[in-house]
SEPA-764161 format. One line per 10 residues: their letters; for each residue z negated, y, x negated of C-alpha. Coordinates in nm, 3 decimals. Example, Ala and Ser with C-alpha at 12.3 -4.5 7.8 and 13.67 -1.06 7.14 Angstrom:
BEGIN
as) -0.780/-0.450/-1.230 ~ -0.714/-0.106/-1.367 $
end
This chain:
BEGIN
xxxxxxxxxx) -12.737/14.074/-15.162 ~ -12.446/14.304/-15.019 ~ -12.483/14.668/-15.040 ~ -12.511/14.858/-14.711 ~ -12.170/15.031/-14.630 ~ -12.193/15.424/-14.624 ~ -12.183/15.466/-14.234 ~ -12.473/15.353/-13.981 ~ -12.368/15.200/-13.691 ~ -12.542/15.300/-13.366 $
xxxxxxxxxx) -12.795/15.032/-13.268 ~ -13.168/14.951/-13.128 ~ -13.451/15.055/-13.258 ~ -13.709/14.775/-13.279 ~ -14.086/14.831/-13.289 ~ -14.407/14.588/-13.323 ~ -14.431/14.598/-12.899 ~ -14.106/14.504/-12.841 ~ -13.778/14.713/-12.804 ~ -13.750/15.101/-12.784 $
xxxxxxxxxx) -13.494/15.365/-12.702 ~ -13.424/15.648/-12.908 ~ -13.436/15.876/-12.607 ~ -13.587/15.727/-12.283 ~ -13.382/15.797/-11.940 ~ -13.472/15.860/-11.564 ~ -13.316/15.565/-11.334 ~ -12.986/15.660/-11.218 ~ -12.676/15.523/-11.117 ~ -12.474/15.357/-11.422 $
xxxxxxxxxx) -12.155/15.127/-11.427 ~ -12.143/14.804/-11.685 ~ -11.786/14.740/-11.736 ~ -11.609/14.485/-12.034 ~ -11.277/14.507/-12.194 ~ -11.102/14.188/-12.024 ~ -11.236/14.313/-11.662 ~ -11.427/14.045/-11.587 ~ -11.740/14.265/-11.505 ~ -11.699/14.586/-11.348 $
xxxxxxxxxx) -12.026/14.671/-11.129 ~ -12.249/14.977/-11.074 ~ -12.567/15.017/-10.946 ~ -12.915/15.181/-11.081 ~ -13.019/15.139/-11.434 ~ -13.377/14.981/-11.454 ~ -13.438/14.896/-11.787 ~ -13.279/14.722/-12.095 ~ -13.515/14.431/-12.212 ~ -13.400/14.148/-12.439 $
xxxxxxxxxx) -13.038/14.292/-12.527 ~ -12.977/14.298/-12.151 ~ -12.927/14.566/-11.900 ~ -13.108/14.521/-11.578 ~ -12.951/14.724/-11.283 ~ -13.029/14.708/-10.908 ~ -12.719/14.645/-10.689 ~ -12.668/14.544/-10.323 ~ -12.671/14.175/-10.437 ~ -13.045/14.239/-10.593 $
xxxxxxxxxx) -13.152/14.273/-10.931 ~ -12.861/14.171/-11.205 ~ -12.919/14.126/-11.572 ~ -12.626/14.150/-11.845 ~ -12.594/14.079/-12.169 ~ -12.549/14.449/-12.358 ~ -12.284/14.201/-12.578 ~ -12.063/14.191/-12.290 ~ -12.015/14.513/-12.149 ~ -12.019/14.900/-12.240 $
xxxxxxxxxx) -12.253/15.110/-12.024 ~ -12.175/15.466/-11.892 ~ -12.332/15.705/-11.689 ~ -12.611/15.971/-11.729 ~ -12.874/15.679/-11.743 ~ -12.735/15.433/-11.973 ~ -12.979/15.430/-12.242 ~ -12.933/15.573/-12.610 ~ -12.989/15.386/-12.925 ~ -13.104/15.497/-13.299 $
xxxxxxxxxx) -12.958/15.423/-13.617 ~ -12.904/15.101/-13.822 ~ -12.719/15.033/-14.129 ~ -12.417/14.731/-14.129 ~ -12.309/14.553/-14.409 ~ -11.972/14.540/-14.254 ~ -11.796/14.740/-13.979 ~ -11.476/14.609/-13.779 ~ -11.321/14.830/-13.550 ~ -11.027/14.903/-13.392 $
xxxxxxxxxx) -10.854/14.711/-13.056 ~ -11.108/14.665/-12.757 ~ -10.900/14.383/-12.610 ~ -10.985/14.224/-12.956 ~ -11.363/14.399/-13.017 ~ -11.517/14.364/-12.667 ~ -11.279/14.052/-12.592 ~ -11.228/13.816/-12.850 ~ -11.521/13.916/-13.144 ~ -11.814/13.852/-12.990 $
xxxxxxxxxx) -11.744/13.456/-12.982 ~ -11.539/13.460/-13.323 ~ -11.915/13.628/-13.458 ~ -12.135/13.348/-13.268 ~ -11.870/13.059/-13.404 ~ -11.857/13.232/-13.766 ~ -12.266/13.225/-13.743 ~ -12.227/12.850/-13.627 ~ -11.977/12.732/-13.930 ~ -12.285/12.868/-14.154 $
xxxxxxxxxx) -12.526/12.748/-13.969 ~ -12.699/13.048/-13.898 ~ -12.761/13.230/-13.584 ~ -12.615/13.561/-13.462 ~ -12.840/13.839/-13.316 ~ -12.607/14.070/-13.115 ~ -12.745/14.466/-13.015 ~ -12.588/14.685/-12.838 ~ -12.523/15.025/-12.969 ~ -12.288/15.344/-12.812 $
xxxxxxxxxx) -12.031/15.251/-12.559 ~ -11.760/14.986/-12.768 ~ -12.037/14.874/-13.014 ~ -12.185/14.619/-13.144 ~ -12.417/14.496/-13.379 ~ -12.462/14.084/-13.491 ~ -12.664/14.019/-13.775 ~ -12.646/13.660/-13.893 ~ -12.962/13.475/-14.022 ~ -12.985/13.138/-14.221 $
xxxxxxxxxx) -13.094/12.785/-14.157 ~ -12.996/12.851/-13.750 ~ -13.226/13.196/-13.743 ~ -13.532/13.110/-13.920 ~ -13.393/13.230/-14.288 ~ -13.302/13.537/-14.465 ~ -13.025/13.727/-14.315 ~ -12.687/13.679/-14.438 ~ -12.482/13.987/-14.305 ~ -12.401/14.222/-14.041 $
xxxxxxxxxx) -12.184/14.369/-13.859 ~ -12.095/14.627/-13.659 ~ -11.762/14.589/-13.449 ~ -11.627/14.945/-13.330 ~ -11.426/14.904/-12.972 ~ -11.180/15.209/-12.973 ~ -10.837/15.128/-13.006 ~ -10.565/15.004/-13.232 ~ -10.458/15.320/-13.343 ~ -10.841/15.477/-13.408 $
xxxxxxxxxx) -10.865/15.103/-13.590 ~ -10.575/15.210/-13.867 ~ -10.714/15.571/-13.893 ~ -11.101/15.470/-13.946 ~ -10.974/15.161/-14.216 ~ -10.748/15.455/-14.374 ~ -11.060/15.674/-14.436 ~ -11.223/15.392/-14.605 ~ -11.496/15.355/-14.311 ~ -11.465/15.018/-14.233 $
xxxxxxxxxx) -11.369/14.689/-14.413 ~ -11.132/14.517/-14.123 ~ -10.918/14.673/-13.848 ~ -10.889/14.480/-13.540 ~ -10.515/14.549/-13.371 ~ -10.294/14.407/-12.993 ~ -9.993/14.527/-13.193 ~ -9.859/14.554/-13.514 ~ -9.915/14.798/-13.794 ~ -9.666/15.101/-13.760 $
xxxxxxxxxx) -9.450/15.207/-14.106 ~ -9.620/15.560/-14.127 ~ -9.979/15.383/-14.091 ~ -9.859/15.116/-14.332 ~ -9.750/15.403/-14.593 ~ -10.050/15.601/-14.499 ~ -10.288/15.297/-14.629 ~ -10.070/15.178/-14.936 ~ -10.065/15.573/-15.066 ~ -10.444/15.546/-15.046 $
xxxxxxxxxx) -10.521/15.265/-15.231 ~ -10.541/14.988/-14.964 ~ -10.262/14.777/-15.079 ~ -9.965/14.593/-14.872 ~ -10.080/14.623/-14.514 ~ -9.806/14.345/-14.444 ~ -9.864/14.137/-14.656 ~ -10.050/13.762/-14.535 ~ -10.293/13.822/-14.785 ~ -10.379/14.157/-14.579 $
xxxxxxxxxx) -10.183/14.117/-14.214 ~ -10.393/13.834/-14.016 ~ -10.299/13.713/-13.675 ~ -10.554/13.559/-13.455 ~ -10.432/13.497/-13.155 ~ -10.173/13.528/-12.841 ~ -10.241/13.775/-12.550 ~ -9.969/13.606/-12.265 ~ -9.925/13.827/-12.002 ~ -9.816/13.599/-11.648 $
xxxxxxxxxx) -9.667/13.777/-11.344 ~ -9.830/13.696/-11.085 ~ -9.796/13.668/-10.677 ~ -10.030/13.544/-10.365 ~ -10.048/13.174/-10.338 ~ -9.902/13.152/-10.001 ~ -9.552/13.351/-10.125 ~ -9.310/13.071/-10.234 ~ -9.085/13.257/-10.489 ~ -9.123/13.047/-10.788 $
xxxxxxxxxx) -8.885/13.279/-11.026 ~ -8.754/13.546/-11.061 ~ -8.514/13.763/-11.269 ~ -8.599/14.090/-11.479 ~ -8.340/14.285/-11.340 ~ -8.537/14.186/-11.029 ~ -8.897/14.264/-11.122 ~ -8.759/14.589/-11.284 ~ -8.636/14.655/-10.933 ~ -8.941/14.531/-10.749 $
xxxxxxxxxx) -9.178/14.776/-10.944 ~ -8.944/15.074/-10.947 ~ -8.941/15.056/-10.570 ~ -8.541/14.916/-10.504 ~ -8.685/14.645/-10.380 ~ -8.938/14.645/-10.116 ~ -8.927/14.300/-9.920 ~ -8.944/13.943/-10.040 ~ -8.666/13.867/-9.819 ~ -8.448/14.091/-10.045 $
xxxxxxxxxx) -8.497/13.840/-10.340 ~ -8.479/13.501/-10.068 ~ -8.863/13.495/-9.992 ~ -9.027/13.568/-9.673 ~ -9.004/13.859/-9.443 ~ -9.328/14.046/-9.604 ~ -9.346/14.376/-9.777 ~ -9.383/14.376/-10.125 ~ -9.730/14.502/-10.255 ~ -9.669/14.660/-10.618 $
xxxxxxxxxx) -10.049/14.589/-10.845 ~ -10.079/14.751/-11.162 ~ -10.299/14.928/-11.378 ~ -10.364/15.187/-11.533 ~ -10.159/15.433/-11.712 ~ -10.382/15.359/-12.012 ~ -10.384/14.979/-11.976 ~ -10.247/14.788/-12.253 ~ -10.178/14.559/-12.022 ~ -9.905/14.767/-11.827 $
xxxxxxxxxx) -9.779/14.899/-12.139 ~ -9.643/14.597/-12.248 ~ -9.530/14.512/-11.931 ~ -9.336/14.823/-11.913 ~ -9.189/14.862/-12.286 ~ -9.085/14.442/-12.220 ~ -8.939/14.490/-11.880 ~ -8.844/14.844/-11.870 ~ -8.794/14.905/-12.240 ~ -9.042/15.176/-12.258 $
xxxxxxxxxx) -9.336/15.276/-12.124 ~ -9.410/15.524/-11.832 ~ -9.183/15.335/-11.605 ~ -9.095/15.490/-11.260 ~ -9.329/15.308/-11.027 ~ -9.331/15.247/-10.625 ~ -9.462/15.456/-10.381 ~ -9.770/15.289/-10.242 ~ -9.856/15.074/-10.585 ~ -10.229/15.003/-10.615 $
xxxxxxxxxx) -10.349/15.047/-10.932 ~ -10.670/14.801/-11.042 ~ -10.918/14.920/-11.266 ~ -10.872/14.616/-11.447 ~ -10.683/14.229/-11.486 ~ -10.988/14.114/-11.284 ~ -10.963/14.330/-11.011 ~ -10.580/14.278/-11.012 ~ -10.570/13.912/-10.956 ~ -10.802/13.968/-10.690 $
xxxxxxxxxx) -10.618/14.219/-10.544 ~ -10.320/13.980/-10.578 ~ -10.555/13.688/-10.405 ~ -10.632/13.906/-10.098 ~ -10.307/14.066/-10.035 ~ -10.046/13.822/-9.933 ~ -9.736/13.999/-10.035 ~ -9.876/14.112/-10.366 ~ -9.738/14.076/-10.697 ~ -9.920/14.206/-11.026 $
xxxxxxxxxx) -9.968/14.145/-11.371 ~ -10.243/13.978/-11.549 ~ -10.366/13.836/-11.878 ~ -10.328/13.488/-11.893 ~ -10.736/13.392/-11.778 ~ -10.695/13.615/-11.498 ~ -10.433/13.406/-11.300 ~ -10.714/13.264/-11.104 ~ -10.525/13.021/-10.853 ~ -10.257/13.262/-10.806 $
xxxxxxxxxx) -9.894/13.150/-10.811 ~ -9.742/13.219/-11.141 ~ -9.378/13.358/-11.145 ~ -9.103/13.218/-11.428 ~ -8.884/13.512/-11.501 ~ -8.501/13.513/-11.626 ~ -8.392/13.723/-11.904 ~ -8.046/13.856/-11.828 ~ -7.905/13.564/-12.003 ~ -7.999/13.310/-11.774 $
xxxxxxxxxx) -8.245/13.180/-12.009 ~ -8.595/13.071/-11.801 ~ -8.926/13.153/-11.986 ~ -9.233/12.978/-11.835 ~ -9.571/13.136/-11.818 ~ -9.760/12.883/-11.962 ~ -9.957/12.796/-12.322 ~ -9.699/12.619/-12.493 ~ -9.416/12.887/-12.429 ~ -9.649/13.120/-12.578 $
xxxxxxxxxx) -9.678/12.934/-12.883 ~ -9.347/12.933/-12.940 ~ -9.297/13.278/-12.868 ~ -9.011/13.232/-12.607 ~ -9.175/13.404/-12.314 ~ -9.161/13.795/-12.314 ~ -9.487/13.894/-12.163 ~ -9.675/13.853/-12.471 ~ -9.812/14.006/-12.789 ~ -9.965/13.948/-13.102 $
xxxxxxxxxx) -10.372/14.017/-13.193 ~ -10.422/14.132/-13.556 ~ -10.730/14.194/-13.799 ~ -10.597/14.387/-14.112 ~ -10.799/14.433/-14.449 ~ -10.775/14.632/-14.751 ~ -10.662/14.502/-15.079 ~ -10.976/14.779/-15.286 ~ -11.261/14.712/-15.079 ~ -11.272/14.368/-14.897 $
xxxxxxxxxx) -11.642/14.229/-14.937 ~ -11.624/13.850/-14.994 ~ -11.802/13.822/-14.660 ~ -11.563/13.984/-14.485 ~ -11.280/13.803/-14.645 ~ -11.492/13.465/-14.546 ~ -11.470/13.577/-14.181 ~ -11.096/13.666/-14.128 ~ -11.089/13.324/-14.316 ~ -11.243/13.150/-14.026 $
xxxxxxxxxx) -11.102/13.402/-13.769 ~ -10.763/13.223/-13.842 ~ -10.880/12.897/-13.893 ~ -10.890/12.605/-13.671 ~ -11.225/12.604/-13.614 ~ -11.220/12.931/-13.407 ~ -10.899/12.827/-13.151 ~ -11.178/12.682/-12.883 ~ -11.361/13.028/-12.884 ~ -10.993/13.181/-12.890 $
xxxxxxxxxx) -10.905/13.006/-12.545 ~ -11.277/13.011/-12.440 ~ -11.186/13.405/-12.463 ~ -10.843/13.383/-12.236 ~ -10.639/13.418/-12.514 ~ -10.387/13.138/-12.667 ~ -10.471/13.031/-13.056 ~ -10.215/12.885/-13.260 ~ -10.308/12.477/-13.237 ~ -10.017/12.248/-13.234 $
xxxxxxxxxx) -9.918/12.088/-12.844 ~ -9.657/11.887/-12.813 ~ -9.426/11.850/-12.527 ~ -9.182/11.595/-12.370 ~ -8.810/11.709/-12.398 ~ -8.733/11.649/-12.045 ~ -8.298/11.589/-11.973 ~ -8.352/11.773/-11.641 ~ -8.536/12.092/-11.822 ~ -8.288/12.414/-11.857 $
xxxxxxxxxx) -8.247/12.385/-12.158 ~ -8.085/12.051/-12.129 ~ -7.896/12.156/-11.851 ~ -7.731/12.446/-12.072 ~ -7.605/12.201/-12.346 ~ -7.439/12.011/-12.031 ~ -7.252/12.350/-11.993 ~ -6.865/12.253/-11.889 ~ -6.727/12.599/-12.020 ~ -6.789/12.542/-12.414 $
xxxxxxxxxx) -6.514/12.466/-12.655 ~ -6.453/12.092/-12.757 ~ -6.599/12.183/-13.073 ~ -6.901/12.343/-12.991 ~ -6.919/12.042/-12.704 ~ -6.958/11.834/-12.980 ~ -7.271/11.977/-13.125 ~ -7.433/12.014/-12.809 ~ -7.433/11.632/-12.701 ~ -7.531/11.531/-13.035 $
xxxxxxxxxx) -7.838/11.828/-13.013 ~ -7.853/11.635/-12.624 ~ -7.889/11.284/-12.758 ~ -8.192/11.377/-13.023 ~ -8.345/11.560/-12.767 ~ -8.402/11.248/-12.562 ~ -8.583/10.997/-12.832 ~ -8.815/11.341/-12.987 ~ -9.115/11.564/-12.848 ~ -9.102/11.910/-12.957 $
xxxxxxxxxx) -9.393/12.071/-13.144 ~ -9.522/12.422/-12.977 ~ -9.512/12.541/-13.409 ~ -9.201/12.738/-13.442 ~ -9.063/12.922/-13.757 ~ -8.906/13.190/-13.771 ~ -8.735/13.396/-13.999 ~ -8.596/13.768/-14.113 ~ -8.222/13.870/-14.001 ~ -8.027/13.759/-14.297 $
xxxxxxxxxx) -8.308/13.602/-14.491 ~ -8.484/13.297/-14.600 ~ -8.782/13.434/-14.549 ~ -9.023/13.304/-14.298 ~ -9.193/13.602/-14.078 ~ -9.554/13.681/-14.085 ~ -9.704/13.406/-13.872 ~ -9.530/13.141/-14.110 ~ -9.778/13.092/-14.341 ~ -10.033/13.040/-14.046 $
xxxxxxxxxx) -9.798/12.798/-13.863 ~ -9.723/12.561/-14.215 ~ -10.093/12.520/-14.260 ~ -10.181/12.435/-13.932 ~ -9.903/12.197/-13.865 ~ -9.992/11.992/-14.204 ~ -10.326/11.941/-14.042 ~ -10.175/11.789/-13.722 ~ -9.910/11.583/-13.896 ~ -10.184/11.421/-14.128 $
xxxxxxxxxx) -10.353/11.295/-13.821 ~ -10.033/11.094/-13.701 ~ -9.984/10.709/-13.758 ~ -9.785/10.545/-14.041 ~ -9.422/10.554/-13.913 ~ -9.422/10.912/-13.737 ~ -9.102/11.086/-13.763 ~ -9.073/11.470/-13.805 ~ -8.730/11.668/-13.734 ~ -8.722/12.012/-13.833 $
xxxxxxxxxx) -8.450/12.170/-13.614 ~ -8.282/12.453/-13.734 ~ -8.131/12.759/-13.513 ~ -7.920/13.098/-13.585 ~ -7.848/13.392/-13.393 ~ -7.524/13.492/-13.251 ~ -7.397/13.709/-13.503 ~ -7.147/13.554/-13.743 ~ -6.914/13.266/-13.718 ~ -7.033/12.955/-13.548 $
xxxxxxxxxx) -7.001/12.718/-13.864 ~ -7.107/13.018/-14.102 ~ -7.444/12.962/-13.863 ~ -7.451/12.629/-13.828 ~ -7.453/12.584/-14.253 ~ -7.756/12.865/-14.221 ~ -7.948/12.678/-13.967 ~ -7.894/12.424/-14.224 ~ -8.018/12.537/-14.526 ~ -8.344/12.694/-14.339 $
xxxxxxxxxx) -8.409/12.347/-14.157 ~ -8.390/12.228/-14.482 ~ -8.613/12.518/-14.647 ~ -8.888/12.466/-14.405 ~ -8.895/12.127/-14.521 ~ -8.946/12.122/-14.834 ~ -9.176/12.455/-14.805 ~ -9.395/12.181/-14.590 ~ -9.410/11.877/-14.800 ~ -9.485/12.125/-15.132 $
xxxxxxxxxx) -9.799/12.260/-14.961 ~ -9.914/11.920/-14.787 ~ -9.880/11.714/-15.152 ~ -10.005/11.360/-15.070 ~ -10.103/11.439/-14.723 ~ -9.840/11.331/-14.514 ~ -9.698/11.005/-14.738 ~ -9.696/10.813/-14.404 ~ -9.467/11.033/-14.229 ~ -9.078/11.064/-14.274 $
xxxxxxxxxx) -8.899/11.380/-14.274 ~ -8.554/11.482/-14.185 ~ -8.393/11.804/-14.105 ~ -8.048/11.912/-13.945 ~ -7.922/12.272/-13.763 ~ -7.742/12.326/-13.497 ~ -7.668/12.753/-13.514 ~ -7.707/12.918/-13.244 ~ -7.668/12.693/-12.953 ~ -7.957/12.650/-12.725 $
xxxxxxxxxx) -8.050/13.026/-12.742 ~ -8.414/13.077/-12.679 ~ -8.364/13.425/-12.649 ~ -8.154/13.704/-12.533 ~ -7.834/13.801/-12.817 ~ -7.778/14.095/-12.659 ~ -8.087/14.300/-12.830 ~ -8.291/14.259/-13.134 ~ -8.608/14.120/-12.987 ~ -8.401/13.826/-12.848 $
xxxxxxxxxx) -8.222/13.750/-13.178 ~ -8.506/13.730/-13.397 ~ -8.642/13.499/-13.127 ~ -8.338/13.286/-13.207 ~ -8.356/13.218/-13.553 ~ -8.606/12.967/-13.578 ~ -8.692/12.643/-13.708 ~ -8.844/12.377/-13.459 ~ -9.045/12.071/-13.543 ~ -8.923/11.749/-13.298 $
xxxxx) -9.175/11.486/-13.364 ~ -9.116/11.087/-13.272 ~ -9.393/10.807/-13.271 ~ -9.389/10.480/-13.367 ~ -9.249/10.230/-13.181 $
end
């Protein structure tokens, strides 16, 4: 039986009758609101029965799971203290948004059954119980909705077990935690990533702009640009949505479009409380253009946007995947090395599993499952190895990169790798495992291509010979950790430097996009 962790967390009280508050309150106005903006109403608090609030608003009386949503106002009730094997906080895109199902699937893989209380505003508390609810209970947790930062900070004063993060660990908060004890905060072992948060620019699904550039969005929400006739669209004013100064949301559409955050914004921008209200801001206004999370696109138009290279990134799952559109970021749990339980080791296991990329998309975020996608010859990117300005040389290399494209799919797993180094990034590991999984499910006769690409910097056959040798790392990396599990399947591997950019050169984001290793994939005849 685990130990109970020093802190409490603040949950329910429960009593013989039924369910008690630590400090009753009058009825009063109170507003249930959840990280992804989903729900976002007010109206007067009646009582809390069954893990649910019950409020009375204009539409009548609404019940909501206390799971869901955070509670504030004078009336929102208070809760007592229980003890939690396990606490988890951090990020409340990845606390309110994404836990909650990762805790009822982790229950499910056990066959148990998870009990979910609410405690303070952010909290919650799931207790798993055996044999689907009728055993003993297994473990519990409480998962802490602050933010990422507040996430390193309580993990560094030894207060929880697992940090939940929608960016990556920081140097001085990676120092901070190895001085203390806690171990390499980037290494797999200890750096977990669970999922994609794809950001999609959005506009009304009436406007027919179908792309546009970043120079032009930059110049769209800054206020240059005030008409979508200015960018070839109709004669219509331009409606600037965003969010809030603290959204996560617009800060990683500003520090991706802008390069930092704070961003001078248009006069007359509405600014939505959240991605829900956004998109239906966006829905309403015809002229509108916002930003949203990827569920939130709600039969909106999407927008493609071109980097200043010319290079098109689509909005869409696989894109994410592969990591070549810009509106995106990473979700992270990090552990200690000195004081992961077993239990909570078990459920980062599953959090990065398989098994939990259903509840991942279930939550409007993108997992990491393999898709595969037709190599189309009219796509851009075959376009751009048509282009009539290269060298003879270089020509060369791009029809022959042309003529495989036409008899292979691509794989959405892409690897990529350090600047200068055979080393695959952080999400490597993640990607070899799950790709062995899909490639043991293909027929006899399957053939697998790992594609190799470079960055600009260097000589073009000094990166061709390095695309090379990491196609050719990745390769044998793969058929070391599968063993006997892909015998049916042949393997090849070639490079072709750093034609076909998926990224920008010009800055460092772009280039480490670049150097990557693709996986083509043929059937059968």
């Amino acid at each position: 039986m685990m130990s109970k962790r020093k802190h409490v967390a603040l949950g329910m009280i429960t009593i013989a009758s039924g369910l008690a508050f630590a400090g009753m309150t009058q009825a009063g106005e109170v507003t249930l609101s959840s990280a992804d903006g989903t729900v976002n109403m007010t109206g007067e608090f009646i009582d809390f029965q069954d893990n649910a609030y019950i409020i009375s608003t204009a539409l009548g009386e609404l019940r909501v799971a206390a799971s869901r949503v955070s509670c504030s106002g004078d009336s929102c009730p208070s809760f007592g203290a229980v003890e939690t094997d396990i606490t988890i906080a951090g990020s409340d895109v990845v606390g309110s948004g994404l836990m909650p199902l990762l805790l009822e699937g982790y229950a499910g893989s056990l066959d148990a059954a998870s009990t979910e209380n609410a405690g303070q505003p952010g909290q919650l508390v799931a207790t798993l119980t055996a044999d689907q609810g009728f055993g003993d209970d297994i473990v519990s947790f409480l998962v802490d909705s602050k933010g990422s930062t507040e996430g390193f900070e309580i993990l560094l004063a030894d207060e929880s077990e697992i940090a939940m993060s929608s960016r990556r660990i920081v140097p001085d908060e990676a120092r901070s935690l190895r001085d203390a004890g806690a171990g390499n905060m980037v290494d797999p072992a200890q750096e977990h990533i669970i999922a994609i948060d794809s950001l999609v620019m959005i506009t009304n699904a009436a406007n027919p702009i179908e792309t546009l550039t970043t120079e032009q969005v930059r110049a769209i929400y800054s206020g240059e640009i005030s008409n979508w006739s200015q960018v070839d669209g109709p004669d219509l004013p331009i409606t600037v949505v965003t969010q809030s100064e603290d959204s996560g949301t617009r800060a990683v559409f500003e520090e991706r479009i802008f390069g930092e955050a704070g961003a001078p914004l248009a006069s007359g921008a509405v600014i939505a409380s959240s991605g829900g209200e956004a998109s239906q801001l966006v829905n309403e206004t015809q002229g509108a253009i916002g930003v949203v999370g990827y569920s939130f696109q709600r039969g909106a138009n999407p927008v493609n946007l071109i980097n200043e290279c010319g290079i098109t990134m689509t909005p869409d799952a696989f894109s994410a995947r592969t990591e070549e559109y810009a509106l995106q970021r990473r979700l992270y749990l990090y552990t200690r090395e000195d004081t992961i339980s077993d239990q909570s080791r078990a459920f980062v296991n599953y959090a990065t599993s398989n098994a939990a990329d259903s509840l991942i998309g279930k939550a409007g975020f993108i997992g990491f499952g393999v898709d595969r996608r037709e190599q189309s010859l009219d796509s851009s990117r075959a376009l751009s190895l048509l282009d009539p300005s290269a060298d003879a040389y270089e020509a060369g290399f791009m029809r022959a990169m042309l003529g495989q494209m036409v008899d292979y799919d691509r794989l959405s797993t892409t690897f990529r790798f350090r600047t200068g180094s055979a080393q695959l990034d952080e999400r490597g590991r993640i990607d070899r495992d799950r790709l062995v999984s899909y490639l043991e499910t293909q027929p006899a006769g399957t053939e697998v291509l790992l594609v190799g690409f470079t960055d600009d910097v260097g000589q073009f056959d000094g990166n061709r010979d390095l695309s090379e040798q990491r196609a050719a790392q990745v390769l044998q990396e793969l058929i070391a950790f599968a063993g006997d599990r892909m015998n049916n399947i042949s393997f090849s591997s070639v490079g072709y430097g750093e034609i076909a950019p998926s990224g920008c050169n010009a800055d460092q984001e772009g280039r480490r996009i670049n150097r990557r290793v693709e996986v083509w994939i043929k059937s059968p005849a």
